[in-house]
C-alpha positions in Angstrom: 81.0 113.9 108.4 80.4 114.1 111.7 80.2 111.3 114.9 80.3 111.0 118.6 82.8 109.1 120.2 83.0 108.4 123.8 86.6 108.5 125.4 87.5 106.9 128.8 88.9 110.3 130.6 92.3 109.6 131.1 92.6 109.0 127.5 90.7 112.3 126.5 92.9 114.3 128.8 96.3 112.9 127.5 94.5 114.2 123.9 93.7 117.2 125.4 97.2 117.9 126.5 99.2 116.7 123.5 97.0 119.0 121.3 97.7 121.8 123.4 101.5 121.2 123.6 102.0 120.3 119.6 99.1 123.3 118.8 97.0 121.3 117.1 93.0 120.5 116.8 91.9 117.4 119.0 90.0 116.5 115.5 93.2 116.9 113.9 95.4 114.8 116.7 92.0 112.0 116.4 92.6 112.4 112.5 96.1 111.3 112.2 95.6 108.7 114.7 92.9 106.7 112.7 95.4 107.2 109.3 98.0 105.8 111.3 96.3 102.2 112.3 94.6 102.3 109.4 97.8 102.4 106.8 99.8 99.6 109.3 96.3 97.3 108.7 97.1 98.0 105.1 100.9 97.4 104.7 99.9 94.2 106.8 97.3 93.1 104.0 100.2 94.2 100.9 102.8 91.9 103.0 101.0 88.6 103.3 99.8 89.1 99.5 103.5 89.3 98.3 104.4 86.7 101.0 101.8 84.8 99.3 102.5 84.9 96.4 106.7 84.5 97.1 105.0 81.4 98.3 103.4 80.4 95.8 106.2 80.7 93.2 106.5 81.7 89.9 106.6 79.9 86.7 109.4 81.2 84.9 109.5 79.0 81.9 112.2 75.9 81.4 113.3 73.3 83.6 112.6 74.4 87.7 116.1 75.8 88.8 117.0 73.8 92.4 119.8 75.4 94.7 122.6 73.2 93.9 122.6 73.1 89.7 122.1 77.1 90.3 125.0 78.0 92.3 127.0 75.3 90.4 127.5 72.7 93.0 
């Protein structure tokens, strides 16, 4: 699909320039970026779900286990 962004021209030159030096398509440079912030948003998302649920517990059947009767104390 195609779009139309609009780049402040500093920024559009430094793209400009680091396509040219690794040889690769602005698109492509653009491409990679958006995959980039778009993965960290969704290893952010998978953390706080396991965090959540690490929080939450788990029901493991029997009698709760407490720190001190676990490690024999």
């Amino acid at each position: 699909m195609k779009t139309t962004i609009e780049l402040p021209d500093e920024l559009f030159m430094r793209v400009k320039i680091a396509s040219a030096r690794e040889q690769r398509s602005m698109k492509q440079l653009v491409i990679e970026g958006l995959e980039y912030v778009l993965s960290r948003d969704e290893d952010t998302v998978v953390a706080e779900e396991a965090l959540n649920r690490l929080q939450k517990g788990y029901r493991l059947g029997g009698k709760p286990f407490d720190r001190e009767s676990t490690h024999g104390r």
